[in-house]
Structures are given as C-alpha cells and as structure tokens.
N, C-alpha and C positions, 0 to 999 in steps of 0.2 A: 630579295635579300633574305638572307635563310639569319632568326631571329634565336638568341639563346640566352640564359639565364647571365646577368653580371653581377658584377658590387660596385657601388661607387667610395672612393676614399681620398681624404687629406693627405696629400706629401707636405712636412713643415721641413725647414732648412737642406731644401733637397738639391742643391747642389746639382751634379748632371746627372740625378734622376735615373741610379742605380737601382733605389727603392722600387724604384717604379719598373725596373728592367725585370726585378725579380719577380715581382708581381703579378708581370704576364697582361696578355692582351685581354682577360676575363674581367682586368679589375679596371673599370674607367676612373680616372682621375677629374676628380672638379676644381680643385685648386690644390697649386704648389706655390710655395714662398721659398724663397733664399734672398739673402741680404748682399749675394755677391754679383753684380753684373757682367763677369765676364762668366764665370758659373751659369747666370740666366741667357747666356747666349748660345753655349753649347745644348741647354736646356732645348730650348726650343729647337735649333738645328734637330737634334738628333728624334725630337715626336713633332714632328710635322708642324711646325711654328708655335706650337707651346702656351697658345693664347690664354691656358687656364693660368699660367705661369706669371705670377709678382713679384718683383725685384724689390727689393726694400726690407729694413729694419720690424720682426715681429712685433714689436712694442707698438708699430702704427696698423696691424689687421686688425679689423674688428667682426664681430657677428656678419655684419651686413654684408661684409664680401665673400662670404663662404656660400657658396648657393646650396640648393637642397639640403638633404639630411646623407650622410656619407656613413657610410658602413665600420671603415673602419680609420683612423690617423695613425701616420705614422713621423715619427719625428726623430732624427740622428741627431740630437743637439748639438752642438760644440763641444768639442772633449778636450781642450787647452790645458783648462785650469783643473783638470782632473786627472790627468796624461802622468804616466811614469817618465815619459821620456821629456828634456827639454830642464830649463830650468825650475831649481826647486826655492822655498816650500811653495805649494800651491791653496789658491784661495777657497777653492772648490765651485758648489754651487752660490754661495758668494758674490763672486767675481765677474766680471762683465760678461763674458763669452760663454762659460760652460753656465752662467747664472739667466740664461736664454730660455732655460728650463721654465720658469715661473710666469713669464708671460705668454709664453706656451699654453701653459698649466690653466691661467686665468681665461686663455681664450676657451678651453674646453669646458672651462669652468659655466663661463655666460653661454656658452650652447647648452647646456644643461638647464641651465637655470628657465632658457626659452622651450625648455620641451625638444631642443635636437640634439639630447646627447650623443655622441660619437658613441656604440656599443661597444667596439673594440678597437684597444690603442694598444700600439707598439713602441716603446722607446728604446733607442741605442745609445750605447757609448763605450765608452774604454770600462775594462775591470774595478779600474781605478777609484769608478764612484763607489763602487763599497767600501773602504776605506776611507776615503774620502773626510777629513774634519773628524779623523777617529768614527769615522761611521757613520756620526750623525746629519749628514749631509744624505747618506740613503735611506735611513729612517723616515727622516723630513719628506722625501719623495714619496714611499710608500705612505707613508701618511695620510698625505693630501691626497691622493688616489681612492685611497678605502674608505677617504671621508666625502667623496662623490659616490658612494655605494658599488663601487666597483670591486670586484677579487682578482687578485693579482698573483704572478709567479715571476718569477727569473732564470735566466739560464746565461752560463756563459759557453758561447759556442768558439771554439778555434777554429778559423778557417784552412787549415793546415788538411782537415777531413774532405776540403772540397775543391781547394786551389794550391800549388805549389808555395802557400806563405803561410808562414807564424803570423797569425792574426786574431788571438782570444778578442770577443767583444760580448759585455753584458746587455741580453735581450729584457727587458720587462714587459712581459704581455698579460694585458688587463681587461676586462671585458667585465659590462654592466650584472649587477647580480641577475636579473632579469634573464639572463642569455641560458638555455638550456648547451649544460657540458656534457658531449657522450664522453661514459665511463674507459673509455678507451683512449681517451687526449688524457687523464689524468693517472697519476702511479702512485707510487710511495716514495719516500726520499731516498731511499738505497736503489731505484728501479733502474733513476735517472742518471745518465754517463756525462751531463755536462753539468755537473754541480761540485764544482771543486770548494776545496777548505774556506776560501776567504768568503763565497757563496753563504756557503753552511754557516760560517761566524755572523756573518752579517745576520742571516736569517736567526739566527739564537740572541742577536741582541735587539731585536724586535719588541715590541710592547706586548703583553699579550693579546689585547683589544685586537692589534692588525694580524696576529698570526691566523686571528680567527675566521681571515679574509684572505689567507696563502692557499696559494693553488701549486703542485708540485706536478707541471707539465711532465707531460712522457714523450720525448722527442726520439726517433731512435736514432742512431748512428749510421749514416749512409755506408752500404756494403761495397761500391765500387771502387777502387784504387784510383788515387787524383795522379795528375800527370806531374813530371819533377818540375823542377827548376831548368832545367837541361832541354826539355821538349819545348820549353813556351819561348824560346832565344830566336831573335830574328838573326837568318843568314848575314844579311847586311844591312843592321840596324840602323831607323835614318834617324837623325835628331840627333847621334851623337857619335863621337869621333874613339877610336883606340889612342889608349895614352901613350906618349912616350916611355921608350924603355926606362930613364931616366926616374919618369912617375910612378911606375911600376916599381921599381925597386925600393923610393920613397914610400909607397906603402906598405911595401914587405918588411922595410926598416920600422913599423911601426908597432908591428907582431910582437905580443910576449914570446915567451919561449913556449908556452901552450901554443899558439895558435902557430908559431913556425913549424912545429911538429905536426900540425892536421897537414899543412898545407907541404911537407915532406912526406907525410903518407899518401896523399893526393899526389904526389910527382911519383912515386912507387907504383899504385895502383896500376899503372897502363893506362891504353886509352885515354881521350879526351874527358877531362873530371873540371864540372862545374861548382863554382864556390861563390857565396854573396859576402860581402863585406862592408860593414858600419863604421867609421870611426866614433872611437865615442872617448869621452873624458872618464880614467880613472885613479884613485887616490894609491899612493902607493909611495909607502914609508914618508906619510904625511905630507905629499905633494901630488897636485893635479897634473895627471901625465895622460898623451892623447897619442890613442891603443886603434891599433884596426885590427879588426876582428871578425875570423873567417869561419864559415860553414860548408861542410862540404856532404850536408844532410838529404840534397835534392830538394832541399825549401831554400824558400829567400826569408829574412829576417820580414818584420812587420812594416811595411808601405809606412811612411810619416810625411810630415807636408815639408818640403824647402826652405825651412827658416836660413838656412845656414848651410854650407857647406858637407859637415856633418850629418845630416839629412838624407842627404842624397846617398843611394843605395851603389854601391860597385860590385860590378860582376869579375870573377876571377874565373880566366878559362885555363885550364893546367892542360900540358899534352908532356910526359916528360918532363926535361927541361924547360922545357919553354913555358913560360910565364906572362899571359897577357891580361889587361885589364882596361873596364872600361866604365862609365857610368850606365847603369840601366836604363833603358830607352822607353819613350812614354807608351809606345804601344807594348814592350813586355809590362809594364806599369799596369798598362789597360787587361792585358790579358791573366796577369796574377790577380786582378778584382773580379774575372771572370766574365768580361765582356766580348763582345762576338768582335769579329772583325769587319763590320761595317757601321759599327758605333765611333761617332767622330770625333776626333780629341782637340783642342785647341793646338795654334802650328806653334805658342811659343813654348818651348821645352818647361821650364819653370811652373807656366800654366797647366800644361800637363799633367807635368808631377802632381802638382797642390792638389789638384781634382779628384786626382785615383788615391791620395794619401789621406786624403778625408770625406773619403766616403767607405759605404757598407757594401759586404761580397756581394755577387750579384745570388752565386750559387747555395750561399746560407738561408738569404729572403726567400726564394727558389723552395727549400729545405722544410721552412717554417712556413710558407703560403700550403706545403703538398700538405703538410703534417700535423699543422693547427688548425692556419686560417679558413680555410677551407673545409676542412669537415666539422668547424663553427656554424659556419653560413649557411652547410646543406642541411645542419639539424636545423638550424631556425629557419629553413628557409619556409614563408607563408605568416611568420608568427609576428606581431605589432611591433615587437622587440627590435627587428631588426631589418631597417629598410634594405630594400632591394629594387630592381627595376630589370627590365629586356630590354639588352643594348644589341644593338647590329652587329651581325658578323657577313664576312663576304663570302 
C-alpha cells in the first residue's frame, strides 16, 4: 500500500459531513459530532460506517473522546438564532441553538489548556453573525479566539461562484500564532473580493487589542463558470410530484407586479426558461401580505431547512405559455450543495431537504482546503507546531 502525507481533523455539528466531503480523502477524520440522529445515519452510510461519528448534544464531549492531536476543527454551528431568514428579532449567540458556539469554544478551549491545541479552526455560519446583537455577538467570538493566542480572518464567500445558488456564508479561519503563514495566503484589505461592507463594519468596530491579531486572507475567485440552475434539474424528479394547474396559478396569483413582469419576460424569451421561487411574508401599506417571488437569474435562491411550508424552494419551468411548477427535489437540493451523485440522501423528502439546507457547499470547503488549508500544512509541514502523520492510500 503506497503511503502519503495526511492531516488529521475534528468535524463539530457535522451533520452529513459535507465538511468533510470538501475536505477530501487527504484529510482523515478522528471525530465527528452532530446532535441529530437521523443526520448521524446518513453520516456513516455515506463514509463507510462513520465509527469516528457521535450523536449527541456538544455540551456532553469532553477532551477524553477526542483521540490524538488533529490538525485542524472545523465547526458549521447552528445558524437559527443568527439567520436573516425565519422569524424575527433573534437572540443571537445567546440562544440555545446558534449559542452551541461556546461549548464548542470551551472544548478547544481545554485541548489547549492539555497541550493539544487544535492549530487551525474553521468556523461557519450565515452573514448574519456580524450583525448579530448590534455586532457584539462577533466581537465576543473574535475575542475569545485571540485570547487563545490564535490570529484570525474572515471572509464571506457566496456560493453562487461555485454552485448554481445564492449562498453568502461567513468563513472565520484561525490558526495558532505559532503557525508559519506564507506571504502569499495573506493580502491587503482592498486585495480581497469576499470582504463586503458588513465584513469591513464589523472588522472596524473591533477593539484595537484584537485587530492586532487580523489576518486579511487572500482567497482568489475561482476563474471557471458554475453550471445554472437549468443544468442541475432532473429529467424526472423523484421525490416529488408537478403541481396542479390550479397550483400553479395560485402561485402566480401571488406575484407582485415586479415579479409578474420577470416571469412575462421569461414567457417572451423563447425556449425553455427556468425560474426558483420563495414564498415569503411582506409588509405592504402596513400589512403582512404572502408574495412568491421569482428568479429567472440561473441561480436558485439560498437552500433553508423546512420549517414550514415557505421554506421549501419551487422550481418554475416556463416554455411559452405554458407554465409549470413544482417543488425542488432532494437530489437537485443535493446537487446545488455540490454533491456527486453517489452521495446518499435520506428517502424522506423533508429529511432531505433539512440536510442540504443546513449544511456548507461541498465546493467552497473544496476552494479554501486548495487555497489556505493546505498550503498551511505544507509550510509547517515537519515543524512541532503542527501534528501530522502518514495515512494509507490504495
């Protein structure tokens, strides 16, 4: 068996282990946790029974079950109580769910404290946490980061650059001062393309103390043209059914007069024109009124988990006249996160969705393994700083 350089790493709330898909077969995994056990089922179906894999509530891991020293953690926390979309006001890191953070935070904490600190962590979540309690909620994160001696950056990446979906998500990648950074992973603040306004605000209402621990990643913008919305549509979607005309028309009755006008310029266009479609609640001469609302951009709107009927994503296919519609099916679900087609979804629809709607692109992680993680590793690779080991390949 022919023997090649790996890393080892933590997945925390990992879900079906998208993280890990992005990651690639270089990076072996020692432990995953997720608190949901239908999530820990597709878990292990899809890597080979998943045995590194915990089901249960973070607040009960401790040091003890983490074996060796892992190169790097990565953690998609809960994005609920931080989320633009869904009911408002929100509690932030606060809050039960997206407040998952903190015991997270405490386990990295006590691997430090034993001499195994994790060298480099990833965190994800929605934009949202910069905002977040007027900001101070991403303050409070960077904080406690820089006060583990770590330097830290941010980025928000859209996945619109890699997968047919509107998917902004903020990256925080951190790494122990100790880590040698070639001069090439870091830029200036003007250099970098995924640092929009609310980024920049955030980073200006920083303490000075932690600026002095910002690191302004250089990520470049991948040069390849992602596929539309139109290419990833199964012929004969299974999971779910074409609506009735009747339904159809109900949702067109639900169009402002902006969104009846795209979708009359889409019955002009010619040809087959694909469009996605949200319902969503909007105010309008001081009443909540419930608006569907179409896109006929070759992206789908952003993947959300099934609360509610509203959640769920409609496909609009125009030919002409003709006007058909339908719910988006878990494998195009699967294939807007950027998963191959022998990654295996849960058979109940719902299930599905929830899974691909809270989780991270496969092709971003993908993006930031080519572009960070990885030319981290190979500068330190040999140096005390940062374990490593030879893993088997076949």
């Amino acid at each position: 068996m022919e023997r090649k350089l790996g890393y080892n790493f933590y997945e925390f709330f990992a879900g079906g282990g998208l993280a890990r898909k992005g990651l690639g077969d270089k990076w072996e995994c020692l432990f995953a946790n997720d608190i949901c056990p239908k999530k820990g089922d597709v878990y292990r179906y899809n890597f080979g029974g998943g045995a590194e894999l915990t089901t249960g509530d973070i607040k009960h891991v401790t040091p003890k079950m983490l074996p060796g020293e892992a190169t790097l953690a990565w953690a998609s926390f809960p994005c609920q109580d931080l989320s633009l979309a869904g009911p408002k006001p929100k509690s932030g890191l606060s809050a039960k769910r997206s407040g998952c953070f903190w015991p997270f935070w405490e386990l990295m904490a006590r691997l430090d404290d034993q001499g195994r600190a994790v060298p480099i962590i990833v965190l994800e979540n929605v934009a949202g946490l910069l905002n977040s309690n007027e900001g101070k909620d991403f303050t409070s994160l960077i904080q406690v980061i820089t006060e583990r001696q770590y330097n830290v950056g941010a980025l928000v990446i859209d996945a619109e650059k890699f997968v047919p979906q509107s998917r902004p998500r903020l990256f925080v990648i951190a790494v122990k001062d100790s880590i040698e950074i070639p001069q090439h992973l870091l830029g200036k603040q003007a250099d970098c393309p995924w640092l929009p306004n609310n980024l920049l605000k955030a980073y200006c209402n920083l303490p000075n103390q932690i600026k002095n621990n910002w690191l302004w990643w250089n990520l470049p913008v991948p040069e390849s043209c992602r596929n539309t919305l139109k290419s990833i549509l199964e012929n004969e979607p299974v999971g779910v059914k074409w609506h009735s005309n009747r339904e159809t028309e109900r949702i067109i009755s639900l169009m402002s007069d902006a969104n009846l006008e795209k979708l009359k310029k889409a019955q002009q266009a010619g040809g087959v024109q694909v469009g996605a479609v949200y319902k969503r609640t909007r105010k309008e001469n001081g009443k909540s009124v419930q608006r569907a609302e179409v896109r006929f951009d070759g992206l789908s709107g952003c993947l959300r988990t099934p609360v509610g009927g509203s959640s769920r994503q409609i496909i609009l296919v125009v030919e002409g006249e003709s006007v058909r519609s339908r719910l988006l099916s878990p494998r195009e679900a699967a294939r807007l996160m950027g998963l191959d087609e022998k990654y295996k979804l849960p058979s109940k629809y719902n299930d599905a969705y929830h899974l691909m709607g809270d989780a991270v692109v496969v092709p971003v992680v993908k993006w930031i393994e080519r572009h960070i993680l990885k030319p981290l590793c190979q500068a330190n690779h040999g140096s005390s700083s940062l374990p490593s080991q030879e893993i088997g390949a076949a």
